[in-house]
C-alpha angles and dihedrals in degrees: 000000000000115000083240088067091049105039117160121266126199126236106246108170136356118210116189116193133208136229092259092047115113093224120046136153134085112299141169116201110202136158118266095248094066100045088052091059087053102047098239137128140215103274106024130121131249154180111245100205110213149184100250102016143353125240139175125260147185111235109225108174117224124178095196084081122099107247108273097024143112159200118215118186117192107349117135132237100027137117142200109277097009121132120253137170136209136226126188102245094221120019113200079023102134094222089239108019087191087080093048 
């Protein structure tokens, strides 16, 4: 994978949920643009690549975002303005292998 595929992307806000809260779950909200350099949709998992750990995390695209920015909620071991990278979970993987 090209460094172009897996540019950095800085850390804009962090939102932690709680066990009442109506949407929970490890997330990354990023503009389309740079999901599409990435390869990457709206829905699909992937790894969040950290300074201190690496988690899972479901991609929702968002264009209110300033280019190269994103929005992680609950994922663990981040903080506001670090450096992360993503990487596709399951590269070859149809998103939903029910329409192949």
């Amino acid at each position: 994978m090209s460094g172009q595929h897996n540019a950095p992307l800085r850390v804009a806000r962090l939102i932690s949920t709680r066990a009442g809260d109506a949407e929970r779950g490890t997330e990354v909200r990023m503009r389309a643009d740079d999901a599409r350099m990435r390869l990457i949709e709206d829905g699909e998992l992937v790894w969040v690549h950290g300074p201190r750990r690496q988690e899972l995390a479901t991609v929702r695209v968002d264009d209110t975002l300033p280019r190269g920015d994103v929005i992680l909620r609950d994922v663990a071991g981040a903080s506001p303005s670090e450096i992360i990278t993503l990487v596709k979970a399951a590269y070859g993987t149809p998103r939903n292998p029910g329409l192949v």
